[in-house]
C-alpha positions in Angstrom: 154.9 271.7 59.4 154.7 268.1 59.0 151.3 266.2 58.2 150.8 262.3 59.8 148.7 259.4 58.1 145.8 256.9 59.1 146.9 253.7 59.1 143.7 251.2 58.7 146.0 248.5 60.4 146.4 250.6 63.2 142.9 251.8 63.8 141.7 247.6 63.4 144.7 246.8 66.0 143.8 249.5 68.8 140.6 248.2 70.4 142.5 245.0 70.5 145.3 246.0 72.6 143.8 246.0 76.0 142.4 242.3 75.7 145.1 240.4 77.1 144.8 242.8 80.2 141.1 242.6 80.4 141.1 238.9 80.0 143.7 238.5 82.8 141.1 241.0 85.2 138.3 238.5 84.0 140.2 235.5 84.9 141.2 236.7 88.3 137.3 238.0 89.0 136.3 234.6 88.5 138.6 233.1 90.6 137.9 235.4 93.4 133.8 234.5 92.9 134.6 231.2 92.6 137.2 231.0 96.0 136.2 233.8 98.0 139.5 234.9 98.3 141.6 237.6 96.6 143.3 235.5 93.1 146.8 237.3 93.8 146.9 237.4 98.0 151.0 238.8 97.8 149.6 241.2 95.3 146.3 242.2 97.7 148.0 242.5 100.8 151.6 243.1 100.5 153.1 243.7 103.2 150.3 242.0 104.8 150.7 238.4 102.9 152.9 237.5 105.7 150.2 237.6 108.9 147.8 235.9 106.5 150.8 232.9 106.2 151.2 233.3 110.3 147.4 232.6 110.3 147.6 229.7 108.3 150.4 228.2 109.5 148.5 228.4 113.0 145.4 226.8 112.0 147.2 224.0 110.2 149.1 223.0 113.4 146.1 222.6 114.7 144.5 220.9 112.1 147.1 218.6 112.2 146.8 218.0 116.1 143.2 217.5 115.8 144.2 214.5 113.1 146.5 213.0 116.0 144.2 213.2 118.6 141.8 211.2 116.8 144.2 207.9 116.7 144.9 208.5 120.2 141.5 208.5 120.9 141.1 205.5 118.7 144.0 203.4 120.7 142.7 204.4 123.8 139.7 203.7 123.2 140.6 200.1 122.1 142.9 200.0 125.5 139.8 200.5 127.6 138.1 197.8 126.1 140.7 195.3 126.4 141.6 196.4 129.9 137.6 195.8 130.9 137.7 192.5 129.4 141.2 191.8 131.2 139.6 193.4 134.5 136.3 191.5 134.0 138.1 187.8 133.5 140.5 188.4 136.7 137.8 189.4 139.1 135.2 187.0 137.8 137.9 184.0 138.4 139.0 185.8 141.6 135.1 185.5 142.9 134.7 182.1 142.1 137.8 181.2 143.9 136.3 182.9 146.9 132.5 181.6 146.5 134.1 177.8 146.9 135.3 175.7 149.8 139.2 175.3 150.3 139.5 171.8 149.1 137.5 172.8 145.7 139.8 175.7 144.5 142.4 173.7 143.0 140.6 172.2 140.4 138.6 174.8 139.8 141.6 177.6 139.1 143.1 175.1 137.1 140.5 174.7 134.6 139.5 178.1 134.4 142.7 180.3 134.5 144.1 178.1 131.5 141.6 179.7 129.0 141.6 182.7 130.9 145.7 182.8 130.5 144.9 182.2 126.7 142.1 185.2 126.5 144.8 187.9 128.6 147.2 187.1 125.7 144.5 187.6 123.0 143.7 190.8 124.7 146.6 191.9 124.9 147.0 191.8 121.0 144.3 193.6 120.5 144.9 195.6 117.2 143.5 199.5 116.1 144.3 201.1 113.2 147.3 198.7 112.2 149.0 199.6 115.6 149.4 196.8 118.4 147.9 199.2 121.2 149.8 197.4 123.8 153.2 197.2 121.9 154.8 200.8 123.9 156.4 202.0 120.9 156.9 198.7 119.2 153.4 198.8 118.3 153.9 196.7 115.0 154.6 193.6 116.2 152.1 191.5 118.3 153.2 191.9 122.0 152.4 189.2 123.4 153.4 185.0 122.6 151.0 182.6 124.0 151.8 180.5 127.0 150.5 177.4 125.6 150.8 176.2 122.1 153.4 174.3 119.6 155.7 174.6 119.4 156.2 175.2 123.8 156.6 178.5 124.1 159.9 180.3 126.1 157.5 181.8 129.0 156.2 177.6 129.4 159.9 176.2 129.2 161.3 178.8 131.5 158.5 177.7 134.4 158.9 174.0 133.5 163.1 174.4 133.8 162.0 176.2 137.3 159.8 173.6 138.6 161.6 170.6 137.7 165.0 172.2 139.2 163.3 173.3 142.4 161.3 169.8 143.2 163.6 167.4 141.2 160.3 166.7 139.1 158.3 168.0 136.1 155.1 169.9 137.2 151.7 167.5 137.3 153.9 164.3 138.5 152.9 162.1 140.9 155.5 163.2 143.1 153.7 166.2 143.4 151.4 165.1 146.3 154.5 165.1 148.5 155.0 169.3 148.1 155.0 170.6 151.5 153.3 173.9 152.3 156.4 175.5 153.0 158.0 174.0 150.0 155.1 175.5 147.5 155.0 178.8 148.9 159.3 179.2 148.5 159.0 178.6 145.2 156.6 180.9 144.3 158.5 183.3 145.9 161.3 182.8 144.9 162.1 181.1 141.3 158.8 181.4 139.9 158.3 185.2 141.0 162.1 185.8 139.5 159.9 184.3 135.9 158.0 187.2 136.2 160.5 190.3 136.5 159.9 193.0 133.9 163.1 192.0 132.4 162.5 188.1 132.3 159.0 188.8 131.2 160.3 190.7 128.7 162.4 188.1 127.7 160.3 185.2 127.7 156.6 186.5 127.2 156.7 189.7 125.6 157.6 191.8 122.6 156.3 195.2 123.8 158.7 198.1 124.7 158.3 199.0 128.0 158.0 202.7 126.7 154.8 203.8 126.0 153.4 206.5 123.6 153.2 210.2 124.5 150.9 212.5 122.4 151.0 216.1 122.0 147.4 216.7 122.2 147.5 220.5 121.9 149.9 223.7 122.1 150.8 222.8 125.4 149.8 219.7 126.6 150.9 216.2 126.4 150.0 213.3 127.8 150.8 209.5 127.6 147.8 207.4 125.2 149.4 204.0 125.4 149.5 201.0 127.9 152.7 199.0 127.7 152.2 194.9 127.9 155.2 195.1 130.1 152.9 196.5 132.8 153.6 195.3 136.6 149.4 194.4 136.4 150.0 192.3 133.5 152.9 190.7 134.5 150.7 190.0 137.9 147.8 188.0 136.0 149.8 186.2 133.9 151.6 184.5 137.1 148.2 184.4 138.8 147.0 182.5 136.1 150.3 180.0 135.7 150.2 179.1 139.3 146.5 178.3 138.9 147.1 176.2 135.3 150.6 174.8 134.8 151.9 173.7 138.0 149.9 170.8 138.6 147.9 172.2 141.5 144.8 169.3 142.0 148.0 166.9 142.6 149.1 169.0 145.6 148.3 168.0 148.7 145.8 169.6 150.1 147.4 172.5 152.8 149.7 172.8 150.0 146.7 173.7 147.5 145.7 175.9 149.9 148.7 177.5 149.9 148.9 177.9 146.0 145.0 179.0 145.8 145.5 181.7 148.4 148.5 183.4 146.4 146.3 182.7 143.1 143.8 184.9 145.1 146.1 187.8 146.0 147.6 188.2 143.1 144.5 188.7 141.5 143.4 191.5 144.3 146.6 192.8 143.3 145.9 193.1 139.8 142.6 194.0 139.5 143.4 197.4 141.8 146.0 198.3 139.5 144.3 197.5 137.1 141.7 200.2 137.9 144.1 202.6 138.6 145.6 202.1 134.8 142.1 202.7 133.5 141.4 205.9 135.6 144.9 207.1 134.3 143.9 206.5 130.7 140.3 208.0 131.4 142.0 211.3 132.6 144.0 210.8 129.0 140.6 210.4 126.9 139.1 213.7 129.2 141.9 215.9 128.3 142.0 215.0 124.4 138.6 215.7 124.1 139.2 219.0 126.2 141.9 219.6 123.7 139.8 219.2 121.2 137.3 222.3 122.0 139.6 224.4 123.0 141.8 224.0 119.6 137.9 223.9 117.4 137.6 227.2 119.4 141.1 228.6 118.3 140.0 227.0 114.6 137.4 228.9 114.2 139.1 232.3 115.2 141.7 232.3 113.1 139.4 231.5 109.9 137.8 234.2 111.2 140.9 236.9 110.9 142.1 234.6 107.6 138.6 235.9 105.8 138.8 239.4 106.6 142.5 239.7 105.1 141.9 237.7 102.1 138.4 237.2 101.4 136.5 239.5 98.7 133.2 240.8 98.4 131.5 238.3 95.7 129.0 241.2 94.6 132.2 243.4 94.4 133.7 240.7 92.4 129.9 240.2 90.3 130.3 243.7 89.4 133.9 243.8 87.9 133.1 240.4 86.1 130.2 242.7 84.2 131.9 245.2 83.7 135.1 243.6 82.0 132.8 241.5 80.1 130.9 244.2 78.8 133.9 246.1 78.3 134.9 242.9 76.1 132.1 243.1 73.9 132.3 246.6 72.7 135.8 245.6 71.7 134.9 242.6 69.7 132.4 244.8 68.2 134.3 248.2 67.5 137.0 246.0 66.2 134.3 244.4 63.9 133.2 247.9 62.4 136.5 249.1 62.1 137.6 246.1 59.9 134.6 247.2 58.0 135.7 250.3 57.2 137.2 250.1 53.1 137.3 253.4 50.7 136.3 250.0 48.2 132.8 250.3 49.8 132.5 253.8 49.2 133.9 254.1 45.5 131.0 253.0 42.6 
């Protein structure tokens, strides 16, 4: 037979040993109240943990495509606004050519297309959210260089070298007034039309990559959100507007004015349809990012959906175990206090 002992150490020590566990259960309630989600999701699920990443994963994709289409929206929105003002300056000079006699237009175009050739490169450079919008994928650098200015820029010197090779004489001389019809109209079909190839214009005018931007606005879908400067349209005004401004036109005669004026004129009808065809193009763009959008805030919101019924937790559930560990807490703290009162020195007088 063998007889054991009472320790006084051991009995003050037992109530004490489950603390660390039920302060861990507290912590972990808490957090679940505080997140609506389970504190240990691996630990909840198990096997499970891995459809709640899947889900996740999911709706962070489209979280993140959602972010996107926002600066898309954003540059496009910026590229319909510069293409209106574009559209707006071309057919405005375009009516007041046709409103006015023959003889008139010459002096007209050149005063106005000068500050309208100025206002296609501003618009052009218009700027959203750091990003050139009509850069293509060079969108960091301003696209386009103005005609005039100082020092002369490349696209001026290149039409200058044309003209004064073609006529022996620099455009706005005297000389001028001996152009014959025939004379005008081959070199602006010929040397001054080669001035405005995509690849001289990229040489001479513009900075822009003739590539443009293509988003991936959802899942499935992409679609191009960008307007290159390099554009046949732009390309079309800008020589519009230099036939009209810098080759001395009001010193033509005038069948040779008329000659000038009239291409002025068609280029501009030229334009100005493409030009509505580019922003129909970008329109059908905006309509299917914003199409995009619902359907993905739709997908959103079912996948938050399965996410809370695998990890959330019943907060009253949670409210209940938070009580109960707490009380369970006290009566430690407390039977531990009355134990540690316990001393045969208290009971011997």
């Amino acid at each position: 037979m063998t007889t054991g002992f009472i320790s006084s150490l051991n009995l003050w020590n037992a109530p004490r040993t489950g603390l660390p566990r039920l302060q861990t259960e507290l912590a972990s309630a808490t957090k679940e109240i505080g997140t609506g989600r389970f504190a240990d999701i691996g630990a909840t699920l198990g096997g499970g943990v891995a459809g709640a990443f899947g889900l996740r994963g999911q709706s962070a994709v489209l979280a993140s495509l959602t972010q996107s289409n926002t600066a898309a929206s954003l540059r496009l929105q910026a590229t319909q606004g510069a293409l209106q003002e574009i559209q707006s300056a071309a057919e405005a000079t375009l009516n007041e050519l046709i409103a006015l006699p023959a003889e008139q237009r010459g002096s007209v175009a050149t005063e106005s297309a000068r500050g309208r050739l100025a206002a296609l490169a501003g618009a052009l450079n218009t700027n959203a959210g750091g990003q050139f919008v009509f850069g293509g994928t060079n969108s960091a650098t301003p696209p386009l260089t103005p005609y005039e200015g100082s020092p002369t820029s490349a696209a001026k010197t290149a039409v200058d070298d044309a003209f004064t090779r073609f006529f022996g004489f620099a455009p706005g001389s005297p000389a001028s007034s001996g152009i014959t019809p025939s004379e005008i109209k081959g070199f602006i079909d010929g040397m001054l039309t080669g001035r405005f190839t995509e690849v001289n214009w990229n040489r001479t005018w513009s900075a822009a990559s003739s590539r443009t931007i293509d988003s991936r606005i959802s899942l499935s879908e992409t679609v191009t959100t960008s307007v290159s400067a390099n554009a046949e349209p732009f390309r079309t005004l800008g020589m519009a507007y230099v036939i009209a401004s810098s080759l001395g036109v009001s010193g033509l005669s005038q069948e040779a004015q008329a000659v000038a004026t009239g291409k002025v004129m068609d280029l501009l009808g030229q334009a100005t349809r493409s030009l509505t065809t580019m922003r129909a193009d970008l329109g059908r763009a905006q309509s299917q990012i914003t199409e995009a959008n619902a359907r993905m805030a739709k997908q959103t919101a079912l996948l938050t959906g399965q996410i809370r019924d695998l990890e959330s937790v019943d907060p009253a559930e949670a409210k209940s175990r938070v009580d109960a560990i707490t009380t369970q807490m006290q009566m430690s703290y407390g039977l531990t206090a009355q134990l540690r009162s316990l001393s045969l020195i208290n009971f011997i007088s």
